[in-house]
N, C-alpha and C positions, 0 to 999 in steps of 0.2 A: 525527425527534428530533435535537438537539440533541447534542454533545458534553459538553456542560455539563449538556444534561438527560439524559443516558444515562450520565451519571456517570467519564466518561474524564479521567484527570489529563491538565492540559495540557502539553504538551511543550517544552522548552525550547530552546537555540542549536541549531540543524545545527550550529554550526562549532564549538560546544564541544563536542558529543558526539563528532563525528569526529574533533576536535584528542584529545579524552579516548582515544577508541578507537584511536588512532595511537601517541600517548606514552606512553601507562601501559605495552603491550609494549614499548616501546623502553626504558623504563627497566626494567623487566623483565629484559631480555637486558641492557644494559648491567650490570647486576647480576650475572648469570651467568657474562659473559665476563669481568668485572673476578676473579672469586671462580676463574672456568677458571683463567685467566693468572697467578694469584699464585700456585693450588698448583702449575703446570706450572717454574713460575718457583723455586718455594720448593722443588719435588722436585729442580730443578736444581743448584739452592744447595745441595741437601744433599748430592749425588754429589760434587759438588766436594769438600766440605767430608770426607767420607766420603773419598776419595783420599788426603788428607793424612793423614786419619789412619791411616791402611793405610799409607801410604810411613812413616809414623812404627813404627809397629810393624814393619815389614820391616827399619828402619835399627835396630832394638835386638834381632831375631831374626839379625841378620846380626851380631851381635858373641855370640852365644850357643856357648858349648862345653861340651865333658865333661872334669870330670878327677877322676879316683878315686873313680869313682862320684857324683857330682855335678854336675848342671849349674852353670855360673859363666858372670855377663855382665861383659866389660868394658866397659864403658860409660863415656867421660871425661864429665866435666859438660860440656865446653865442647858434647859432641853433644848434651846436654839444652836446650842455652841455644836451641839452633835451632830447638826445637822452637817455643818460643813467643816467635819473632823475626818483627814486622811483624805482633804478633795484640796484642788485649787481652782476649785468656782466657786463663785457665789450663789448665795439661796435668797428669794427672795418670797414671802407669805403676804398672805389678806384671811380674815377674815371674817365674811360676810353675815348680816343676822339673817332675820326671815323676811324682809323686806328688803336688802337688798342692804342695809346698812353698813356702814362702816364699822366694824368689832374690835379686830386686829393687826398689827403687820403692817404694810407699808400701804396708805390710805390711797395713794397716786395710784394704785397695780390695775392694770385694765381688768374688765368683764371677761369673763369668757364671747367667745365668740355667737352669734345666735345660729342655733342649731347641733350645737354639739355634740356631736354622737356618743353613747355611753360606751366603755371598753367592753369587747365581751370577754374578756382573759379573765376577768375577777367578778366575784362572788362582790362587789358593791357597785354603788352610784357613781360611776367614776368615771372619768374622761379625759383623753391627752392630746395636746396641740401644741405648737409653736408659734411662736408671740417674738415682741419687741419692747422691749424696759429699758427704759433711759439710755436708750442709744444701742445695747447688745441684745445679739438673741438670744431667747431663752426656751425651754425645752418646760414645759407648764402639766401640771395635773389636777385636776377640777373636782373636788370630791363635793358630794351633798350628803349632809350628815343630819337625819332625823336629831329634832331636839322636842322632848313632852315633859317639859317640867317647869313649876315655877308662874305658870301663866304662859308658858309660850308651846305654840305647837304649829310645827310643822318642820321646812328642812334648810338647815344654814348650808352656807359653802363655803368651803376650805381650798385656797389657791396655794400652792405651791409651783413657784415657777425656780431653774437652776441654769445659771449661764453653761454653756456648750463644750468649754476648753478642752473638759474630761474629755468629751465625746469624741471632739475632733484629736484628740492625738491617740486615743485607741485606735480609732480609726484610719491615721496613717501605721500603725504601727503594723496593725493587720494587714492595709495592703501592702508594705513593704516585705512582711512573710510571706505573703500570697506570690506576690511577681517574684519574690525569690525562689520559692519553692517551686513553682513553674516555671519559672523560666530555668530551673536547672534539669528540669523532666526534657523539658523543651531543647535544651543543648544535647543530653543524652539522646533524645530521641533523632536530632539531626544528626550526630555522630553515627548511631545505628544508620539511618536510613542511606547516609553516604557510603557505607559499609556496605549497603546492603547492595546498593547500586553501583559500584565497583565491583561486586562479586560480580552480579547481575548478567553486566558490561564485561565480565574476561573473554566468554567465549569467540565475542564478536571481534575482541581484539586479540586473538589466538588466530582467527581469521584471517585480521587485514593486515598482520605479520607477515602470515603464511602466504600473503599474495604478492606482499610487498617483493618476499625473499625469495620467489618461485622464479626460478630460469625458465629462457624460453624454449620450447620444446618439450617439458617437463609435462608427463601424460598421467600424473596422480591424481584421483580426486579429490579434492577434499573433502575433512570429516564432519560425515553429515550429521551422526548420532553423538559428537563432541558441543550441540550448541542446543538452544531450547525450542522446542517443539513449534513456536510464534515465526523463527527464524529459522529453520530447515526447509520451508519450500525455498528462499533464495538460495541456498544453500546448494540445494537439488538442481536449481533453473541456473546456479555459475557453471558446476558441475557437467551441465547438458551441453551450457553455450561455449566452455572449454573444448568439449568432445565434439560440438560444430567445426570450431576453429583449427584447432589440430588437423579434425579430416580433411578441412580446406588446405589447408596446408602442405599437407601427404598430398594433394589433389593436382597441385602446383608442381610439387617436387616430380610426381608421375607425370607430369604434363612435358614438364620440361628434360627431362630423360627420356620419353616418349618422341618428342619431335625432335631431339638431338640425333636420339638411333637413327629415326625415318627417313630423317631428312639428307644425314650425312650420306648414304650411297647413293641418291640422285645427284647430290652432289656432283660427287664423285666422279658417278658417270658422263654427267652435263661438262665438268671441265674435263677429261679423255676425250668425248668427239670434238670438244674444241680443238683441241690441241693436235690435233689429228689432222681437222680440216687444215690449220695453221701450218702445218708440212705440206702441206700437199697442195700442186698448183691445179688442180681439173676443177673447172665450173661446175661439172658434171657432179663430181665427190664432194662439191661446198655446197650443194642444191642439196644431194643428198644428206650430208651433216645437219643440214639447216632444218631440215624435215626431222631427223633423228631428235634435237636441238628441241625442237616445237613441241614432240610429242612427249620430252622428259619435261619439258616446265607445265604441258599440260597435267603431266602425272602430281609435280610438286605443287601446284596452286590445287588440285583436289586433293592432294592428302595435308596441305596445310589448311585450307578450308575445314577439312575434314578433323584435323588434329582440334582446330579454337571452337570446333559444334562442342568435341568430348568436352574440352576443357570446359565450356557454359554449360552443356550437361552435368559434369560433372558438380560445379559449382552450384547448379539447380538443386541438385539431391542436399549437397550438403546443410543450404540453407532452405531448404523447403519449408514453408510456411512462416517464414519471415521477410522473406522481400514484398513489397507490391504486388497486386495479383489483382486481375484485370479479366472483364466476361471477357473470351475471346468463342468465335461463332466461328462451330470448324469446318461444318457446309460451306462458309463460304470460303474459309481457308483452301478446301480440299478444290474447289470450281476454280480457285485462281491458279494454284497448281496446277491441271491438269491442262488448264491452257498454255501454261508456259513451257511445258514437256511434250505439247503438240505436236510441235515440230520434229523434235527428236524422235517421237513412236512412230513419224509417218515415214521420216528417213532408213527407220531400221525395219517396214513393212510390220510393225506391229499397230491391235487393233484396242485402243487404249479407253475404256470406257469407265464415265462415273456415276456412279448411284447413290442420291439424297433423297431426304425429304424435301418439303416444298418451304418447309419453313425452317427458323436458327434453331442450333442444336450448339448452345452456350457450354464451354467450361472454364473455370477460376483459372486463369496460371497466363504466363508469360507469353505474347505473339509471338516472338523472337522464338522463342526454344520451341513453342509446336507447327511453327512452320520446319523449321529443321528438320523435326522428329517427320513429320508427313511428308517430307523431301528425300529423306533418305530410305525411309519404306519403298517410295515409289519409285525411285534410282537403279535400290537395289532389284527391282521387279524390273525394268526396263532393261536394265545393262546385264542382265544375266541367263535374260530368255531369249533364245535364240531368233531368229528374223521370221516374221508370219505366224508367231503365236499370240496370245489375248493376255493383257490386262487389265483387271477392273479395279476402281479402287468404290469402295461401299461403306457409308455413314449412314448409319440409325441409331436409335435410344433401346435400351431397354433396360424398363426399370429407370432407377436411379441412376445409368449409366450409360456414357457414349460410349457406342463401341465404331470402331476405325479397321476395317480389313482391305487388305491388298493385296488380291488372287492372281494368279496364273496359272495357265497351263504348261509351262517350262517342264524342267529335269526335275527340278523341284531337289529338295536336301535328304538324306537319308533319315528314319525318327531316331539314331544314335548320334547323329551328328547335331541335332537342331539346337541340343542344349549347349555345346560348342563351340558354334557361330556368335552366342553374345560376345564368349570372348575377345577382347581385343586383340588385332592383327593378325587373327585366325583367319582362315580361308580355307577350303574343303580341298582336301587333295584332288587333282584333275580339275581345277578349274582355270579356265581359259580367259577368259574376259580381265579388262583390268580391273583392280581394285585396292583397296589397302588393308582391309578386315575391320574398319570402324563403322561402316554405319548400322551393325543393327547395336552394337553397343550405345551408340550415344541413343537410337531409337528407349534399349530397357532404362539408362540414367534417365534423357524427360519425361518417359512415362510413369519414372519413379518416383520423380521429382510432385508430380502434379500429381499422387497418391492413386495413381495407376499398373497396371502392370502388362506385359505386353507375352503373347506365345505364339508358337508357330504349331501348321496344323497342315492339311490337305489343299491343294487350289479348287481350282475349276473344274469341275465335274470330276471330281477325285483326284485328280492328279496335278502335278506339279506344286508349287509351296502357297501358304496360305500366311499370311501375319496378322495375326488380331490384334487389337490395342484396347481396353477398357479404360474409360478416365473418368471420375466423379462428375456429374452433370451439372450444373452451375441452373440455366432454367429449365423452363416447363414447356418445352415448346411441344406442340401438337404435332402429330403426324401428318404428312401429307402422302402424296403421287411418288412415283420414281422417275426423274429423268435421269437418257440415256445419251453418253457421247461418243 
């Protein structure tokens, strides 16, 4: 199936996704750090700013006295002017006696807050808050200043509060160096990181060049140690699925040069006794043609049968373990066989027997091709042993493996021949019977296909030919009994 037919959205850039997956955190954190740096910045600006006004309120606590029971500030304006010299805010003071009175400064200026925490930055009684005065805010410092003199004892307090202006345009000023200075780290750093991921991305598109620009039939690998270590297994697995395709293709090309040779001398033949019969006026000689006629298209419909096994054999090996693969149960494959070749062993006085277990003896792979493969084993056992000899065909397990033999007593093959029979359209000199020299071929392609392999050996009680097959066992089935046919 398909991505398309299996319903998967299709996927969009690598290099956008990664450019996405790269920048969106970095603008992320540049966000963070710009928002870290300004309040680190803007808590700085306020210490400062906090100093002053502490040094302000310590400069009007140090002109404070007692006289006749009274606290009294002197205070000249000209020390007022200082206060808001080189600013453009205003400063606004009180100060308080030891009862809470009016002394100083501006008489309206609120209390401090109840509860006010003392600063712990400084070595005095001091404290800082923000407040509201005649409509602006203000940034306020609370000092309490021992007074023992005069008749009065105990602690006045000293307000100093200062509108915000300063504050708030340091404080753009800062974040505008901040987001500046980041955000130029931040440009560089997406420069880089697209740099980076272009390099990244060449080999992939050295790749999909090299596939684009590749003729067919071109049998080159591609280069597997030219890409990064994440992407050389696909690398490896086009490389493999290349060298599939190709073989199928050679498979094709054999196929069809194969049954061009084969076919054309039946041909051949088939149109001479026609054209024979067609001179000639005897019943006698057209009965005879006609029988001639029967037995060339018997020969052509088993070696074109014969020719489209190789071909699916062949096609089998190449894609072996990527088609569909299916339990198939070869006891009972072998029991349907041997009924249908019945007739045939009893016409040619041969005594055709089978031997299974009682139970399935499973393996992975394809009906189609191991019926074939067991058709052609027992074919070539039937059609090559002469009349009044035994065949048996014999299914058991052993181990992890089915094994498949198909004995006789015949002539059986020489042991320098046996390796020479796989070949195709081979036939052992002196042989009589017809044939075409495919079937034990396509027998070693299915047996190959299905990660089997197939050898010839001794028959029946020593003598005559033996074919064994092993194929990977697919279940577990138990042993049984042997029956005989």
């Amino acid at each position: 199936m398909t991505p398309a037919e299996g319903g998967s959205r299709a996927l969009g850039s690598l290099r956008g996704q990664l450019l996405r997956r790269l920048l969106l955190p970095l603008l992320l954190l540049w966000a963070i750090s710009t928002i870290s740096a300004y309040r680190e910045a803007a808590d700085a600006a306020t210490l400062a700013y906090d100093r002053t006004l502490l040094a302000s309120a310590r400069v009007i606590a140090e002109r404070l006295s007692g006289r006749e029971g009274k606290v009294i500030v002197d205070l000249p304006w000209v020390a007022l002017d200082t206060f808001m010299l080189d600013t453009s805010d205003r400063v606004y003071y009180r100060v308080s006696g030891i009862g809470g009175e009016f002394v100083s400064g501006y008489a309206d200026f609120p209390p401090p807050p109840a509860g006010l925490r003392r600063s712990e930055l400084y070595p005095a009684l001091a404290g800082f808050y923000d407040g509201r005065y005649r409509g602006v805010e203000l940034r306020i410092a609370a000092l309490h200043q021992p007074v023992a003199e005069g008749g009065v004892q105990g602690m006045a307090l000293v307000q100093v509060g200062e509108t915000l202006q300063a504050r708030q345009a340091l404080a753009r000023r800062i974040l505008l160096s901040t987001v500046w200075r980041q955000g130029l780290l931040v440009l560089c750093g997406a420069v880089l990181i697209v740099l980076a991921v272009r390099g990244a991305l060449s080999p992939l598109e050295r790749i999909r060049r090299a596939v684009d620009t590749r003729e067919p039939g071109d049998a080159g690998r591609f280069d597997e140690a030219g890409v990064h270590r994440e992407v050389r297994p696909l690398v490896v697995a086009l490389n493999a699925y290349t060298e599939r395709l190709l073989a199928l293709l050679a498979s094709r090309r054999r196929f069809i040069a194969d049954a061009s040779h084969q076919l054309r001398t039946p041909l051949a033949v088939l149109k001479t006794q026609t054209q024979h019969a067609l001179r000639e006026d005897s019943p006698a000689l057209w009965r005879e043609t006609l029988c001639a006629v029967q037995r060339s298209v018997d020969q052509m419909t088993r070696l074109s049968n014969q020719l489209l096994s190789l071909a699916r054999a062949e096609s089998g090996a190449v894609a072996a373990g990527l088609g569909p693969r299916a339990a198939v149960d070869v006891v009972e494959r072998a029991r349907e066989l041997c009924l249908e070749r019945a007739p045939f062993a009893v016409g040619r006085r041969i005594d055709l027997a089978l031997e299974t277990p009682d139970t399935a003896l499973d393996v992975d792979g394809d009906a189609t091709l191991l019926h074939e493969m067991l058709a052609n084993l027992l074919d070539n056992a039937l059609r090559y042993v002469p009349a009044g000899s035994r065949v048996t065909l014999r299914v058991h397990a052993e181990a992890a493996r089915v094994v498949i033999e198909v004995l006789d007593d015949g002539p059986g093959i020489a042991a320098e021949e046996r390796e020479r029979v796989f070949g195709r359209f081979y036939r052992v000199p002196g042989t009589q019977a017809e044939g075409s020299g495919l079937g034990l071929a396509i027998v070693r392609d299915i047996a190959r296909s299905h990660g089997g392999e197939v050898t010839l050996g001794a028959g029946l009680d020593g003598r005559g030919l033996g074919a064994r097959v092993e194929l990977p066992r697919a279940g577990a089935g138990r042993g049984g009994g042997v029956s005989g046919q």
